[in-house]
LOKOL-79382 format. One record per residue (C-alpha): residue number from 1; residue in three letters; x, y, z. Coordinates in nm, 2 decimals, padded with zeros to 4 digits. Layout:
% LOKOL-79382
+-----+-----+--------+--------+--------+
|   n | res |     xx |     yy |     zz |
+-----+-----+--------+--------+--------+
| NUM | Ala |      X |      Y |      Z |
...
+-----+-----+--------+--------+--------+
***
This chain:
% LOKOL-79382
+-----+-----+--------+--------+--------+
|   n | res |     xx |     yy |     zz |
+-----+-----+--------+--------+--------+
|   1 | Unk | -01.32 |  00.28 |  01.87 |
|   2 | Unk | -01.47 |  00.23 |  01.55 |
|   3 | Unk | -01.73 | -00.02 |  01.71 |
|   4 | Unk | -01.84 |  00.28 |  01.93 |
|   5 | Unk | -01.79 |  00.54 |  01.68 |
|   6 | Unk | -02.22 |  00.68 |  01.69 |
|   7 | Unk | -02.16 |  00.74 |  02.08 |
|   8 | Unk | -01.84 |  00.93 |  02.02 |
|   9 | Unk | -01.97 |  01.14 |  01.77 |
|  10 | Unk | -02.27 |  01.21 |  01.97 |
|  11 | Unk | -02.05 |  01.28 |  02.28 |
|  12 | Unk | -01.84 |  01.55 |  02.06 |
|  13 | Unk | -02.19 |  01.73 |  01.99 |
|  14 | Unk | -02.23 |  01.61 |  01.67 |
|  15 | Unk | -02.60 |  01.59 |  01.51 |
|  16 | Unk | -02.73 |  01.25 |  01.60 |
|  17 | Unk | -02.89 |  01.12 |  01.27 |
|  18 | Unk | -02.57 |  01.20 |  01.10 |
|  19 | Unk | -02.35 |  01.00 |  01.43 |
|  20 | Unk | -02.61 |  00.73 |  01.36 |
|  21 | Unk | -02.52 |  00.69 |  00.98 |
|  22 | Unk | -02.17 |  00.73 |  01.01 |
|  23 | Unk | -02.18 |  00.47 |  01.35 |
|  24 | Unk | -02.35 |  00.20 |  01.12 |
|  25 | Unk | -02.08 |  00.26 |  00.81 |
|  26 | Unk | -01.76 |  00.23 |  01.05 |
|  27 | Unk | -01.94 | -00.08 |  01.18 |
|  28 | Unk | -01.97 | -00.27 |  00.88 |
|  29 | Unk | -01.60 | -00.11 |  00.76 |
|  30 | Unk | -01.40 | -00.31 |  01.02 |
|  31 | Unk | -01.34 | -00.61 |  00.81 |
|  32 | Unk | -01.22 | -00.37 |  00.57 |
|  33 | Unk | -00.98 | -00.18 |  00.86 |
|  34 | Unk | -00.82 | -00.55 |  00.90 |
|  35 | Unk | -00.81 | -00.60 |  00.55 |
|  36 | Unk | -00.59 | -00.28 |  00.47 |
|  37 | Unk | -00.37 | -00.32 |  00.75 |
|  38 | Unk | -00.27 | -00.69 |  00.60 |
|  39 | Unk | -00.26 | -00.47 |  00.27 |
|  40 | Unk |  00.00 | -00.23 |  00.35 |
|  41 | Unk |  00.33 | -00.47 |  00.47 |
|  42 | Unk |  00.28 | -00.67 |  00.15 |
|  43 | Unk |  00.33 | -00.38 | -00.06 |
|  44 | Unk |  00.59 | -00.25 |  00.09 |
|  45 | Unk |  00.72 | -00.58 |  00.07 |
|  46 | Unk |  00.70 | -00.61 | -00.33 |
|  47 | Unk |  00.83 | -00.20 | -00.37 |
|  48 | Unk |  01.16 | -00.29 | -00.21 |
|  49 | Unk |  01.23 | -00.55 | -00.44 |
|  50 | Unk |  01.11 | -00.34 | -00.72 |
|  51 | Unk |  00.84 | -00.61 | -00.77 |
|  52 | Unk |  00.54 | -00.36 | -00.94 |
|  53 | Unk |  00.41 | -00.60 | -01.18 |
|  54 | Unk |  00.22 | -00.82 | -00.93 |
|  55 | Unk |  00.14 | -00.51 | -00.71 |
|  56 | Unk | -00.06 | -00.38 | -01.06 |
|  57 | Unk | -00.22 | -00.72 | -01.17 |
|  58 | Unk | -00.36 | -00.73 | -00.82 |
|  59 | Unk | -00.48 | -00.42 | -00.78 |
|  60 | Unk | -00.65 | -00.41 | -01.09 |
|  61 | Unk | -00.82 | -00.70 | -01.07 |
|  62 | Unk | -00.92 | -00.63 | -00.74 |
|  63 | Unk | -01.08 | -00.27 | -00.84 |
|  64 | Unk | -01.27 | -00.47 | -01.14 |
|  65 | Unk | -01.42 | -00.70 | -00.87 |
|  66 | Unk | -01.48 | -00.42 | -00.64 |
|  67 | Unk | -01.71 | -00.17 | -00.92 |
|  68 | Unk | -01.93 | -00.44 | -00.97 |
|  69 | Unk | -01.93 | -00.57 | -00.62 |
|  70 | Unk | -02.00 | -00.25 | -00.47 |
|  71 | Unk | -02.28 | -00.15 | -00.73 |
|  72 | Unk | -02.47 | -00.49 | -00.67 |
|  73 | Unk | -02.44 | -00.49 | -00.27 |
|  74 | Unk | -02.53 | -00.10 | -00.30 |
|  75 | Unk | -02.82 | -00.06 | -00.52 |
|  76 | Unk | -02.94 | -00.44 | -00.55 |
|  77 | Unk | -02.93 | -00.58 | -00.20 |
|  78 | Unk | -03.05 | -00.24 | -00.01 |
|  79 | Unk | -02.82 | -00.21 |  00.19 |
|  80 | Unk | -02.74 |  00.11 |  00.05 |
|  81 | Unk | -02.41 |  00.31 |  00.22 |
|  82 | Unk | -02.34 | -00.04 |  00.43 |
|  83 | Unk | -02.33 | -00.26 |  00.09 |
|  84 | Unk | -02.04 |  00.02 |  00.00 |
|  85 | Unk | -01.85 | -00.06 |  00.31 |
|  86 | Unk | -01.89 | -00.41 |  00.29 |
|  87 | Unk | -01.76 | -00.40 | -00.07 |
|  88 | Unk | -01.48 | -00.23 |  00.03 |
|  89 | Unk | -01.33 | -00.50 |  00.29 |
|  90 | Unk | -01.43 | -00.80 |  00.05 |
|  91 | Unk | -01.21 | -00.57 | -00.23 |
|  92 | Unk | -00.90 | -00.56 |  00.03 |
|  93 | Unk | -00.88 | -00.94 |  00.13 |
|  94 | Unk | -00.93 | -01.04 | -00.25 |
|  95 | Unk | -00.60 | -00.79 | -00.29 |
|  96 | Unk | -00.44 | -00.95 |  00.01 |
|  97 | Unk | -00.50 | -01.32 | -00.07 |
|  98 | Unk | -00.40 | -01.24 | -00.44 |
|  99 | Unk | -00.08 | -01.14 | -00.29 |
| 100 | Unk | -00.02 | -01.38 | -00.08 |
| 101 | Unk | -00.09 | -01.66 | -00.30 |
| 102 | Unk |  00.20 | -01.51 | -00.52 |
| 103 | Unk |  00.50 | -01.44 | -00.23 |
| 104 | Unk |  00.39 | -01.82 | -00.16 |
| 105 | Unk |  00.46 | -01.99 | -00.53 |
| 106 | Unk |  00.66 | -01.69 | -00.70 |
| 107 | Unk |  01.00 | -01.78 | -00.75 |
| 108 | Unk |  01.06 | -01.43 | -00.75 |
| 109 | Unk |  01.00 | -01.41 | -00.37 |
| 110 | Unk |  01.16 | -01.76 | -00.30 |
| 111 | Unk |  01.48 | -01.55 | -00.17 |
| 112 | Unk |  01.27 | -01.33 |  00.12 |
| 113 | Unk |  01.03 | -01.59 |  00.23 |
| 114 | Unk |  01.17 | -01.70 |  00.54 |
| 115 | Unk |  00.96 | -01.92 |  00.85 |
| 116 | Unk |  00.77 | -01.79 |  01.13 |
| 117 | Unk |  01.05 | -01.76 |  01.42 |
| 118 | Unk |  01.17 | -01.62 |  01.72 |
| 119 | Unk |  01.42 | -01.40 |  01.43 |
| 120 | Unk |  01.11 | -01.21 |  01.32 |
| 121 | Unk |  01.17 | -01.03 |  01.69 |
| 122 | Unk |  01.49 | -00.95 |  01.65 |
| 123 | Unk |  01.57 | -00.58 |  01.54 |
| 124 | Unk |  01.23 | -00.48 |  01.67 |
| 125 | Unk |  01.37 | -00.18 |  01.82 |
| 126 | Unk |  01.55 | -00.03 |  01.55 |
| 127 | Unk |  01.22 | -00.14 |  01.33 |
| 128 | Unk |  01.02 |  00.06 |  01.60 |
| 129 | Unk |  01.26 |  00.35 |  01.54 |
| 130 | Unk |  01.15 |  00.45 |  01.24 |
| 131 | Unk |  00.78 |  00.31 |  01.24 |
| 132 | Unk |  00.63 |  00.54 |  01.50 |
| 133 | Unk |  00.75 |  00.87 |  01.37 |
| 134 | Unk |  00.67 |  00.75 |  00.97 |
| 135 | Unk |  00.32 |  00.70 |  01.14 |
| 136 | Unk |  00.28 |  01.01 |  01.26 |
| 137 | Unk |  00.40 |  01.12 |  01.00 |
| 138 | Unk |  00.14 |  01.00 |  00.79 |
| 139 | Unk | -00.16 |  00.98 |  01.06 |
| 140 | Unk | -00.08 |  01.33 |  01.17 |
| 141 | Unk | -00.12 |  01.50 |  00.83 |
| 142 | Unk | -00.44 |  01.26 |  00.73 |
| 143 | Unk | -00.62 |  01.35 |  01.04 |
| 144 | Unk | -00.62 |  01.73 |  01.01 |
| 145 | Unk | -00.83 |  01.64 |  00.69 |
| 146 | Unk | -01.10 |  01.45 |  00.87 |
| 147 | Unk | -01.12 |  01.72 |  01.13 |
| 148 | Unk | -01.20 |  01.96 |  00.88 |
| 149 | Unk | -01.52 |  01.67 |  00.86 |
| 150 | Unk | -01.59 |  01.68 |  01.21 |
| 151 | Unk | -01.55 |  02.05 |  01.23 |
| 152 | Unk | -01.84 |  02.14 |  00.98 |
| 153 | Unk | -02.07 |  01.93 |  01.17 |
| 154 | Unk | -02.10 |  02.21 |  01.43 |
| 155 | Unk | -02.17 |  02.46 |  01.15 |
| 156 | Unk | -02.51 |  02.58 |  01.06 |
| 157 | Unk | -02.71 |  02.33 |  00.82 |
| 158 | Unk | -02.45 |  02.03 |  00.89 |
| 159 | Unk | -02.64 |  01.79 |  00.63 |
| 160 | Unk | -02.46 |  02.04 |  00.39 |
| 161 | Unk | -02.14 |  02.12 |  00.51 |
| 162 | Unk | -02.05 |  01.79 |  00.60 |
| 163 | Unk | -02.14 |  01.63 |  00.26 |
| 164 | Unk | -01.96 |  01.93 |  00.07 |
| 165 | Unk | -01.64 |  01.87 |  00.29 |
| 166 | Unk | -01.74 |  01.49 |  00.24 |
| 167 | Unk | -01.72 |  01.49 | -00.15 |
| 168 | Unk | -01.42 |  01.74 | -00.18 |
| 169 | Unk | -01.23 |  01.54 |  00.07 |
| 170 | Unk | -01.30 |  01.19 | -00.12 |
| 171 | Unk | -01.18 |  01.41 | -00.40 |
| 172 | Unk | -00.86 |  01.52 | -00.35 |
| 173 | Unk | -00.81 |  01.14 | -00.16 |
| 174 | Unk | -00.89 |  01.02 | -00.49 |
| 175 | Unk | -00.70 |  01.22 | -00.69 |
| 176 | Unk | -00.39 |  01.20 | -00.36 |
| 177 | Unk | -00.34 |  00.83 | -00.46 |
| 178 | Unk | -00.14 |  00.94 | -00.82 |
| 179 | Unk |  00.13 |  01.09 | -00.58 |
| 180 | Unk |  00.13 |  00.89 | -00.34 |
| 181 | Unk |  00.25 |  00.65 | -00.56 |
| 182 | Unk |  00.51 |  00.85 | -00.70 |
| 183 | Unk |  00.58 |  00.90 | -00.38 |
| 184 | Unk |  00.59 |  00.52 | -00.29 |
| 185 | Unk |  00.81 |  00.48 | -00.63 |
| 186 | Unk |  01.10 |  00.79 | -00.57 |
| 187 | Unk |  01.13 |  00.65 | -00.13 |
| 188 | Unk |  01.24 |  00.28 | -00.31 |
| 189 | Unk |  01.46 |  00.42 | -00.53 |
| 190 | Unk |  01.58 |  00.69 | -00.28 |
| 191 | Unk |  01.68 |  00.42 | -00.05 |
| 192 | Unk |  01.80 |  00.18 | -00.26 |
| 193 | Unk |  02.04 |  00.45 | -00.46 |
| 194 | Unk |  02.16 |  00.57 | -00.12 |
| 195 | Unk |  02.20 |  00.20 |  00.05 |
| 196 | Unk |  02.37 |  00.11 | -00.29 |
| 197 | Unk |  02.61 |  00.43 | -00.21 |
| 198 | Unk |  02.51 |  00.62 | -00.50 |
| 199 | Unk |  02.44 |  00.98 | -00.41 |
| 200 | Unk |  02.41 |  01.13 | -00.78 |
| 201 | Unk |  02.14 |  00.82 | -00.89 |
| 202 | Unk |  01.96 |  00.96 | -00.56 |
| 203 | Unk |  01.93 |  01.28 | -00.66 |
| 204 | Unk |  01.83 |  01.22 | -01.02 |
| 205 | Unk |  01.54 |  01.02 | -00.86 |
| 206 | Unk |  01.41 |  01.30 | -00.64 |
| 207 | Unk |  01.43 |  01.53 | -00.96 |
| 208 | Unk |  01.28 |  01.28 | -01.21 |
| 209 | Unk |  00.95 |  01.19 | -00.92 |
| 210 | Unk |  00.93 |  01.57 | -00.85 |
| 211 | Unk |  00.88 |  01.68 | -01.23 |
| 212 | Unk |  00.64 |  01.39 | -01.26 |
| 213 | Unk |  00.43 |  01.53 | -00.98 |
| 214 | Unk |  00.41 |  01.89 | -01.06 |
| 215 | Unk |  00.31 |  01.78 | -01.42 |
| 216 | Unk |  00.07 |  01.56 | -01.24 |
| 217 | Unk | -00.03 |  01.84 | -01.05 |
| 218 | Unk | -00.11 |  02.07 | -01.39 |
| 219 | Unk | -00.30 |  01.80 | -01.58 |
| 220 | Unk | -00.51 |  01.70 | -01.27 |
| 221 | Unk | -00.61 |  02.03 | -01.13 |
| 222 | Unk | -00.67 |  02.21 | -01.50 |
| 223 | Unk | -00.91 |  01.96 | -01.56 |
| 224 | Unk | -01.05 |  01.94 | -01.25 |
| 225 | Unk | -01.09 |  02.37 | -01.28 |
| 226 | Unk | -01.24 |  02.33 | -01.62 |
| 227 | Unk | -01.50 |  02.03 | -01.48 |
| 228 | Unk | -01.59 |  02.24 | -01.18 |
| 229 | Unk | -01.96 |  02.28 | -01.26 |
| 230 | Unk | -02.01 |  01.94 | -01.36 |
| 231 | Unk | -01.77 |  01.74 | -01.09 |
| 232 | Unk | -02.05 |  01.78 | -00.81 |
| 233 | Unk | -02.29 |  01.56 | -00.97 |
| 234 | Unk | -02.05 |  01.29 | -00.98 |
| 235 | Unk | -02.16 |  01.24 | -00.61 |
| 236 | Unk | -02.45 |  01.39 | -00.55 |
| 237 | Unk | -02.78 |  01.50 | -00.74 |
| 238 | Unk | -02.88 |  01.79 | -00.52 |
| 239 | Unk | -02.86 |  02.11 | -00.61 |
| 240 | Unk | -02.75 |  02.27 | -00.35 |
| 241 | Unk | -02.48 |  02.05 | -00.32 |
| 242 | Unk | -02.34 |  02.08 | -00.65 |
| 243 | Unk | -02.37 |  02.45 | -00.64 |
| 244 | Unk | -02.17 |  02.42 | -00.27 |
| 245 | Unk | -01.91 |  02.19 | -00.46 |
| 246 | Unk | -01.85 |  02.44 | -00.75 |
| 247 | Unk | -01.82 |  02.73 | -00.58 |
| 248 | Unk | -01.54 |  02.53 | -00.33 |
| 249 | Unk | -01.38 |  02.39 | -00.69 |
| 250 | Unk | -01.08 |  02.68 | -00.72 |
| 251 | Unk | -00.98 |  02.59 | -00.34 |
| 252 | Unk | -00.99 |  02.18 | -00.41 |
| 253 | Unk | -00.76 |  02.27 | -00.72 |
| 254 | Unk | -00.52 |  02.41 | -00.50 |
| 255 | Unk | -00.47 |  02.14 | -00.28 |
| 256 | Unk | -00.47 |  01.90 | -00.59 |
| 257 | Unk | -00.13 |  02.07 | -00.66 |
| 258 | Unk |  00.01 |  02.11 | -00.29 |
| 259 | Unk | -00.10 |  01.75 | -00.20 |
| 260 | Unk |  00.09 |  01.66 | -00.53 |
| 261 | Unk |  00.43 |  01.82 | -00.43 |
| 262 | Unk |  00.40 |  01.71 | -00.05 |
| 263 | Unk |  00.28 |  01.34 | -00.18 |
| 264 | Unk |  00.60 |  01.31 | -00.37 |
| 265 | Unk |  00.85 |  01.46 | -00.06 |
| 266 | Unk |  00.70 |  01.32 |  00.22 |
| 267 | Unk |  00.81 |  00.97 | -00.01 |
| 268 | Unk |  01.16 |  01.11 | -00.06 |
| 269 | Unk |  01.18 |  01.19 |  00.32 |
| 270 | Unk |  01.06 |  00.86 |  00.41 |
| 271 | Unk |  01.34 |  00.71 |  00.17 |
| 272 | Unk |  01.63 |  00.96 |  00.36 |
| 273 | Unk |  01.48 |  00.81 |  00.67 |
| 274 | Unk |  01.37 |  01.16 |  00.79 |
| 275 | Unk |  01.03 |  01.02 |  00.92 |
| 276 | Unk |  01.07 |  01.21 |  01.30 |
| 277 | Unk |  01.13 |  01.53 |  01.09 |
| 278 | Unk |  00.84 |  01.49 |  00.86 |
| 279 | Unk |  00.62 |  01.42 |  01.13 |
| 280 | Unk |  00.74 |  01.77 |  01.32 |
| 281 | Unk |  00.68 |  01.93 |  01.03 |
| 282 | Unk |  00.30 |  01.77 |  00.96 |
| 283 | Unk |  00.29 |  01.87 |  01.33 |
| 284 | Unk |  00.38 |  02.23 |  01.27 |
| 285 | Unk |  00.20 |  02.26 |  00.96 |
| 286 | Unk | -00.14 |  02.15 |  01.00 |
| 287 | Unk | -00.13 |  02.16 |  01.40 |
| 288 | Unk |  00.03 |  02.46 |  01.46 |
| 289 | Unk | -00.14 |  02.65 |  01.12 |
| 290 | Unk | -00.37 |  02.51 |  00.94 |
| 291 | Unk | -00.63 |  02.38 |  01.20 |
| 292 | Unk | -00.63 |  02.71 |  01.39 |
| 293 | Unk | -00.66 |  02.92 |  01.10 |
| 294 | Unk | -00.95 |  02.68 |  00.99 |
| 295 | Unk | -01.11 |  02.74 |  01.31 |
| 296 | Unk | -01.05 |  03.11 |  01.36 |
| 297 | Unk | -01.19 |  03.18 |  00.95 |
| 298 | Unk | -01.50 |  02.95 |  00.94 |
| 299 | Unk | -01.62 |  03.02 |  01.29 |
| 300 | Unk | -01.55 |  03.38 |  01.40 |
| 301 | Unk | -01.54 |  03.51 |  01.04 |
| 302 | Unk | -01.81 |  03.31 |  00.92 |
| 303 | Unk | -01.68 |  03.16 |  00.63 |
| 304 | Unk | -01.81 |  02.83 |  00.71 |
| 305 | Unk | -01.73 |  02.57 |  00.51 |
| 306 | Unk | -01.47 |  02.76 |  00.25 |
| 307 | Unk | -01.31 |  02.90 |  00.54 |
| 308 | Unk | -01.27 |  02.48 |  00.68 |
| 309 | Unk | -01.06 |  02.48 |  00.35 |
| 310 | Unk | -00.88 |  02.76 |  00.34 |
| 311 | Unk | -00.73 |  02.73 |  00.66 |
| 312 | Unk | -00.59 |  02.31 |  00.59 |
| 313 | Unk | -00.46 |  02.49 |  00.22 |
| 314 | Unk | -00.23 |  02.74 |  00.46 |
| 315 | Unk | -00.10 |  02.44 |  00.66 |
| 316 | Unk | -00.07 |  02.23 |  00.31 |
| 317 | Unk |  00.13 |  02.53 |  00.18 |
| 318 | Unk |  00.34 |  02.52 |  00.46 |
| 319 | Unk |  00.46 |  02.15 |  00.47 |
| 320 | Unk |  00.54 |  02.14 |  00.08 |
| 321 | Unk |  00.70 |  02.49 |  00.15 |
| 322 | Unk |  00.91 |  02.28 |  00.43 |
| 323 | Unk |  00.95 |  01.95 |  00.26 |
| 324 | Unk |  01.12 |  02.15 | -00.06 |
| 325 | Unk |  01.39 |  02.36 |  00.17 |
| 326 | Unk |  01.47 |  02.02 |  00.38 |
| 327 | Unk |  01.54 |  01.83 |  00.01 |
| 328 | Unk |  01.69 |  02.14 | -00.20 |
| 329 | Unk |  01.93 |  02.16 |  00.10 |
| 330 | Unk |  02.04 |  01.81 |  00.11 |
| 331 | Unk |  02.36 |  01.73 |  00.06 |
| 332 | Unk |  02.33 |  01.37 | -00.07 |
| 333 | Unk |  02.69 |  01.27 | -00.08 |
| 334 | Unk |  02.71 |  01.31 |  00.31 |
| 335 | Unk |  02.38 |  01.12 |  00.32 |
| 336 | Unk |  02.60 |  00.83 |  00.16 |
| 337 | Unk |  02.88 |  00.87 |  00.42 |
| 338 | Unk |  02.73 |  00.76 |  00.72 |
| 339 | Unk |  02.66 |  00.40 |  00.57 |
| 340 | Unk |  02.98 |  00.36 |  00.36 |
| 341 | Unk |  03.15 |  00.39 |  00.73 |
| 342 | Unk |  02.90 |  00.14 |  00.93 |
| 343 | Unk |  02.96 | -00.11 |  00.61 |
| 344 | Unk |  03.36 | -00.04 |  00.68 |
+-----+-----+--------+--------+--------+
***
């Protein structure tokens, strides 16, 4: 798909220089599409044993290789957008082989490596069970975000609509990644509190990781609020642009905060292994409300661009709104019960 990716955008109607651009930078992003997918299985595989230290070493070495790396293949080599691109998959496989090279000669992991065999197959259907939906789950509420990129390519001026959408987007994606982590932290403990039988250390985790992310929430977005004239230039030197960007500033600052509290409970839910429900309710949320009220304010009220956001905030408002009646409701002592019986 990614490989065809100019032709598809042409095909949905989108402007062709813009198709030919973005066909060129998925192109040259496929290493990196590997490279994450490798990623993501090895972390999870250091959270559940509550291994973080390696997880941090690596990524931070990796991001000091990648600023470098990406500023030299960007500016130095001309390739421009494609040197970023390429940076980025070079910056993934240094994360994975750093990680790899530690499950190999860490004692720590010398208890979960086991050989390639014909085990590795067995449970595949209960694995199954819980990967699809936590896939939607995830995919699901991620690609109502990049619609809101493909949508402002049919408005009027796209060169400006889609880099406005373009740098608030890679904003609050920025930003996303200090809840997701919470997030990634309160599903491990979660499930190892409740696997463990412990119903009150469960709950004391989902209260400690939510506190954390609305004070997250109310750092990030106050400062992002009292940077707004100044945050556009960070990606762009136009004018224009800037001026788009500040005047869309009060909107991003909202989702800063929503994306904060759903970060944090779409991790707990992942941890209660409530994945088929949080993809329904991504599916409601954004699917149901906040595309079609994105549609229905930039295009027939004429909103444009503010309208795009708007209209993913309502659908953001209404999975957090969701996510926080599923967990306040949860009784977590008959959470406990079903697995005290199958160990029995």
């Amino acid at each position: 798909m990614w490989s065809y990716m100019e032709k598809i955008l042409i095909f949905m109607g989108q402007d062709p220089l813009i198709s030919r651009e973005a066909g060129k930078f998925t192109m040259w992003l496929i290493p990196a599409l590997f490279g994450y997918g490798t990623l993501q299985p090895l972390v999870r595989y250091f959270q559940t044993q509550s291994l973080i230290a390696p997880l941090l070493v690596s990524s931070c070495a990796s991001i000091c290789c990648h600023v470098p790396l990406c500023w030299a293949l960007v500016f130095k080599s001309r390739l421009e957008h494609l040197g970023a691109a390429l940076s980025i998959g070079i910056s993934y496989w240094l994360n994975v082989i750093s990680l790899i090279l530690y499950m190999k000669c860490s004692p720590a992991c010398e208890s979960t490596r086991v050989p390639i065999s014909l085990e590795l197959f067995q449970g595949f259907g209960e694995f199954f069970r819980f990967a699809i939906p936590s896939a939607l789950m995830v995919c699901l509420e991620w690609w109502s975000f990049e619609l809101l990129t493909l949508l402002s390519g049919f408005l009027p001026n796209p060169e400006l609509e889609t880099s406005v959408l373009s740098v608030c987007l890679s904003t609050i994606s920025t930003l996303y990644t200090i809840p997701e982590g919470l997030g990634a932290a309160g599903s491990t403990r979660v499930s190892n509190e409740l696997g463990a039988g412990n119903p009150r250390a469960a709950r004391v985790s989902v209260g400690v990781v939510v506190f954390l992310a609305v004070l997250e929430a109310v750092i990030m977005s106050s400062a992002l609020f009292a940077g707004r004239s100044a945050f556009g230039y960070v990606f762009s030197n136009e004018k224009e642009v800037v001026d788009y960007v500040t005047n869309m500033a009060p909107l991003v600052c909202l989702s800063v905060i929503l994306n904060s509290l759903h970060g944090v409970l779409s991790g707990i839910a992942r941890g209660c292994g409530w994945q088929d429900l949080g993809a329904f309710v991504n599916l409601v949320s954004f699917y149901f409300l906040g595309i079609p009220v994105a549609a229905a304010l930039s295009f027939w009220l004429d909103l444009r661009g503010k309208g795009l956001w708007i209209g993913i905030l309502a659908g953001s408002f209404l999975q957090a709104f969701m996510l926080s009646v599923i967990t306040i409701c949860t009784n977590w002592e008959k959470k406990v019960q079903p697995l005290a019986l199958f160990l029995l």
